[in-house]
N, C-alpha and C positions, 0 to 999 in steps of 0.2 A: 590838402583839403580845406575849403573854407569853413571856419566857423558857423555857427547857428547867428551870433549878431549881424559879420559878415552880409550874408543870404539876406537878412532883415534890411539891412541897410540897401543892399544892392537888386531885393526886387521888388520893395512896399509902394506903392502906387500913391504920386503926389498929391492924389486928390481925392478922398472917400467919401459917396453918399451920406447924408445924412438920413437917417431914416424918424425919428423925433417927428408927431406932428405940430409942434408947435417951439419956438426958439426962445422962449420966457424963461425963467428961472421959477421953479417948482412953488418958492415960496410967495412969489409974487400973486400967485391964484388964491391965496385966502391969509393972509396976513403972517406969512410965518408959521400957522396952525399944523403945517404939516412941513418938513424939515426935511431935505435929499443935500447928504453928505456922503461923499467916495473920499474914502481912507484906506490908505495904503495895505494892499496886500502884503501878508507876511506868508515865508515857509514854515514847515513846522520846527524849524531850529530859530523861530524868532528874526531873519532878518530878513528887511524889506524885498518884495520882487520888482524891482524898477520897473513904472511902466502899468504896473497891474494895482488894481482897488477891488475894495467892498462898498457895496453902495448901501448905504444905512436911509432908512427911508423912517423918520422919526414922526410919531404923533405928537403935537407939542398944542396940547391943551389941559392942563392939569390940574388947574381949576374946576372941570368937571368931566374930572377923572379919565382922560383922553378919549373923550365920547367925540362922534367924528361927525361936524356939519354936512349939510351940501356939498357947500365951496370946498369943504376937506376930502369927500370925496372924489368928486371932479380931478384935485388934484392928487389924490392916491393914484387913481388911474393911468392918469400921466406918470407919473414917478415910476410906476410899477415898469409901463412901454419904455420908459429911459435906461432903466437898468437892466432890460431886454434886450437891446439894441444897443446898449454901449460894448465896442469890442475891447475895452478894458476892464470890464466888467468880471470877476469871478463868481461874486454870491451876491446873493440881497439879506441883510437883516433887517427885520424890521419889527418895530421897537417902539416906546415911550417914553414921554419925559420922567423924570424922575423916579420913587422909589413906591408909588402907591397903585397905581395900574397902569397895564400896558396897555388895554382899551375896557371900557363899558359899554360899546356898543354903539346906536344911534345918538346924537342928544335928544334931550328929553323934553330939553326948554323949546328947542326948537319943533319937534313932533307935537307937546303942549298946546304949543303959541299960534303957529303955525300949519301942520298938515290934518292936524285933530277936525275930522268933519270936512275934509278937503279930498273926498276919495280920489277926482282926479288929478291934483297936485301930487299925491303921496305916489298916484302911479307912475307919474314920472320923475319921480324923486330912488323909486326901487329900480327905473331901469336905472340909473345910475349905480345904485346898490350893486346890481345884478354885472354890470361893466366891474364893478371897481372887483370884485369875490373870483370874476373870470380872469380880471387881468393879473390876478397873482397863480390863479391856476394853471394861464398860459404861458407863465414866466418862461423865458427860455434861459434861464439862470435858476442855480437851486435859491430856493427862499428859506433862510431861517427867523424862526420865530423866538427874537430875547423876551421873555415873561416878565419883565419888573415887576411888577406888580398882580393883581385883581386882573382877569381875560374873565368876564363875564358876557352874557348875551349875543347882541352882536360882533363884540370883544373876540368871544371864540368862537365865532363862527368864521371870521375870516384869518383868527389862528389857527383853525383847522385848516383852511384852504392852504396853507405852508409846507415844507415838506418838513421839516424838520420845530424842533420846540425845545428850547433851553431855559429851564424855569429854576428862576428863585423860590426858595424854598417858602417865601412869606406869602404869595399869592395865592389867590385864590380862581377856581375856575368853576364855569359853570352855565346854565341857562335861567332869565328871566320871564318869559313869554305867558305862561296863562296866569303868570304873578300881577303882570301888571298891563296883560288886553291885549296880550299879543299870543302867536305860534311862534317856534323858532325854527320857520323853515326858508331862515334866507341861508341854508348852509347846514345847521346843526342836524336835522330829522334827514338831511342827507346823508352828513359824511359819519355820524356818529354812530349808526349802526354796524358803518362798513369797517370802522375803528375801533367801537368799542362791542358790539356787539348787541341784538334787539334789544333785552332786559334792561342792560344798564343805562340805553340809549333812554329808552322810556321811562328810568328813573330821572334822569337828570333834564329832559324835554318837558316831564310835567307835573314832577314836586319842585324843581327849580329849588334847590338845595345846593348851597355852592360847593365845593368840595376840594380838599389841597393837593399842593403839587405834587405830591407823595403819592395820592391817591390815584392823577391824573397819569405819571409813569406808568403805576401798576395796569392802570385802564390800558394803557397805551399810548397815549396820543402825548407823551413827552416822551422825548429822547433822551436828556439827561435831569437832574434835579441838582441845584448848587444852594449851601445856606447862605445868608446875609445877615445873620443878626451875630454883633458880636459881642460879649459879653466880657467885661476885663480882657477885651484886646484878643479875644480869642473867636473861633464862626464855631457855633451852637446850631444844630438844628434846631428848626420852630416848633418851640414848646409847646405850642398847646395841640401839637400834631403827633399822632401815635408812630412813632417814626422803625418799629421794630417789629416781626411779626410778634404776635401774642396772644392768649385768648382773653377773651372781653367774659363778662359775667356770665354769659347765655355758652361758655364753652365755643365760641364762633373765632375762626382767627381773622385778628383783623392786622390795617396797616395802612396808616396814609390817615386812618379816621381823627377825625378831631377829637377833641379829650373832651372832658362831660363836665360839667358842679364845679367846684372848687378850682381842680386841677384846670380845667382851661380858664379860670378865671387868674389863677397863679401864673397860667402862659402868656399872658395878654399882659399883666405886670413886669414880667419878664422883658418882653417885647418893646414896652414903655420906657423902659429904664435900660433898655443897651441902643449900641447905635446901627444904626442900618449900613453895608457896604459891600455894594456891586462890583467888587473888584474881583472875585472868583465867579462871576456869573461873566462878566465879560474877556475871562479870560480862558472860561469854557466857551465860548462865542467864536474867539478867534482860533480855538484850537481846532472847530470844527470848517472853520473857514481854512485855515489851514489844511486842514484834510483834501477837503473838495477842490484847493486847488491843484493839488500832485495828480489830476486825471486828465484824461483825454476831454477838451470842453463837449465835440461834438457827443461824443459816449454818454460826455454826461447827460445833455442835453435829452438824447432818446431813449434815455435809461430812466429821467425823468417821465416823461411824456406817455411811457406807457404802467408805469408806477401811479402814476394820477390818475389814470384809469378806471378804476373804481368809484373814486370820489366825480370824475369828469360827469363819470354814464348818469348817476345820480342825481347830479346837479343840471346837467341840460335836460332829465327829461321832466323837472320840477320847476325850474326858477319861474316861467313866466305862468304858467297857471299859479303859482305860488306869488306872483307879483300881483295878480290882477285880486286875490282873493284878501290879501294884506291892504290892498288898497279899499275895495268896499270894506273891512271892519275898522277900518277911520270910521267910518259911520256910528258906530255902538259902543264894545268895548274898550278899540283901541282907546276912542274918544274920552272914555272913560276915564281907563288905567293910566293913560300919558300925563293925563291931565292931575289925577288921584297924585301920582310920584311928583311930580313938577311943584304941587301949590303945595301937595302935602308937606309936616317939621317931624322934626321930633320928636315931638310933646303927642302934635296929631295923629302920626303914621305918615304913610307914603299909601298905601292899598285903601281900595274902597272896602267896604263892611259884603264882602262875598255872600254872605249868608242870607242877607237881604234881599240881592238882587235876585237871589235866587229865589227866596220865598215869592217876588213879584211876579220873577216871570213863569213863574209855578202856576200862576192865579190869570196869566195873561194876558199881562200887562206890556203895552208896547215899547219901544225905545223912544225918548226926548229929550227934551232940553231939558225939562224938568226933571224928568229921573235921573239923568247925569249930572245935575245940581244937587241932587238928595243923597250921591253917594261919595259926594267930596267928605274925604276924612273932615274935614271942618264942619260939616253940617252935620255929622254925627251926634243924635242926641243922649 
């Protein structure tokens, strides 16, 4: 009886479609800003599957916090269809540079600079959005989500769109949107109901309070939690995160919450003075990679496809009504908020004076240039 390589050798067809719509190299579409690396598949006893990869699909803008351009998305989309379509293909991770976030979302500078007051630019700027959120939900590969960091905003809203979520324990997750002139329904007011559940979804869509990865497990929407901070040589969970259940003063148990006064000011110190190190986070990463490769691909594949299902029905029967309605508030708040984060410091804030705008248009007052000049943190008198 012939072998299984055998068979390989003796019936693989010398010449395979390419299915890719373009033959560039991922990076070449916005300067390196977005990074597609296939690294060798491992089994779960650690040795290589010849032949087989993980295609790491990296955000590499860290300077502002791996907030993702145009051009970066353009080329997410691509990467996404690559690692679709490649038949050496096992999983997708996708991931960020370094150790501070794995996304924030849109940029800001660029939404500021750029789409603020530009409703029809922004609208075809979201079909873009709306391409790049579908092409991880149409993966025909599983997608995992490594957390390094901060998954805020738009951040997590396309970590949601993942099937899976491996988060270090220093990150933080969360929604931005009526914080700073936005909704977060490029994704978040879809999937987080179906994930987390109505209440908590409406907690975190519109106090936009960020919340840890402790908390994010217990919600659901991680699969696993790994710590990074290590302290004399040893990994500590993150201190200033209530990491065990317990009762809080009010008798409530809690878990995941952040510590309060003093003590998270003691974890934050903590935090500063040891060093950071993603080597149990990516080594939960490939363990799960490992997993997903001991299956059937096709299985996997339609085991996926109707698992998304939830999330799918939710997201197409929202994105473009949700596109067009994002794109008219570039006209007001967005124009506002983007701009408020963009020029606003530290000294100044990042948020306009809410309370303000509210008394105006309490009174009746219309939208303009002028009144989005009056509510720049700098003009604050």
């Amino acid at each position: 009886m012939a072998t299984t390589d055998e068979v390989i050798a003796k019936t693989a067809p010398s010449r395979l479609i390419d299915h890719n719509l373009i033959d560039r190299e991922i990076e070449s579409l916005c300067d390196g800003m977005v990074r597609y690396e296939k690294r060798p598949a491992r089994r779960r006893d650690g040795s290589v599957a010849d032949g087989l990869f993980n295609a790491w699909i990296v955000l590499n803008n860290p300077k502002q916090y791996n907030s993702y351009t145009t051009d970066m998305v353009k080329a997410l989309i691509l990467a996404f269809r690559r690692a679709s379509v490649d038949r050496e293909v096992n999983a997708v991770v996708f991931t960020g540079v370094g150790d501070k976030a794995f996304c924030t979302g849109g940029n800001t500078k660029e939404y500021a600079e750029y789409y603020a007051g530009n409703p029809q630019e922004y609208r075809q700027y979201m079909r873009l959005f709306n391409d790049m959120v579908s092409s991880i939900l149409g993966c025909d590969k599983p997608v995992v989500c490594r957390v390094n960091g901060m998954r805020i905003g738009g951040g997590q809203e396309i970590g949601m769109a993942c099937d899976f979520t491996i988060a270090q324990d220093l990150g933080n997750f969360g929604q931005a949107g009526p914080k700073h002139g936005s909704a977060a329904i490029g994704g978040a007011t879809d999937f987080l109901p179906v994930m987390i559940g109505c209440e908590q979804a409406t907690v975190s869509g519109t106090l936009c309070e960020p919340f840890s990865a402790h908390k994010a497990a217990r919600l659901g929407i991680v699969t696993d939690v790994v710590p990074a901070l290590k302290l004399d040589g040893r990994f500590t969970p993150n201190p200033t995160v209530i990491t065990d259940r317990m009762l809080d003063e009010y008798g409530r148990i809690v878990h995941g919450e952040f510590k309060t006064g003093a003590a998270y000011k003691e974890g934050l110190a903590m935090i500063k003075g040891g060093e950071i190190d993603l080597k149990l986070l990516d080594e939960k990463v490939e363990d799960l990679c490992a997993k997903l490769l001991e299956t059937f691909p096709e299985c996997m594949t339609k085991s996926l496809e109707e698992l998304r299902k939830p999330k799918l029905d939710a997201w197409n029967k929202n994105r473009e009504n949700s596109r067009a309605w994002l794109a008219l508030n570039m006209m007001n708040e967005a124009r506002a908020g983007f701009r408020a984060f963009n020029e606003g410091t530290r000294e100044t804030g990042r948020e306009i004076d809410f309370v303000k705008l509210r008394q105006g248009l309490a009174k009746g007052i219309p939208w303009s240039e002028e009144l989005v000049e009056s509510l720049m943190p700098g003009a604050r008198k």
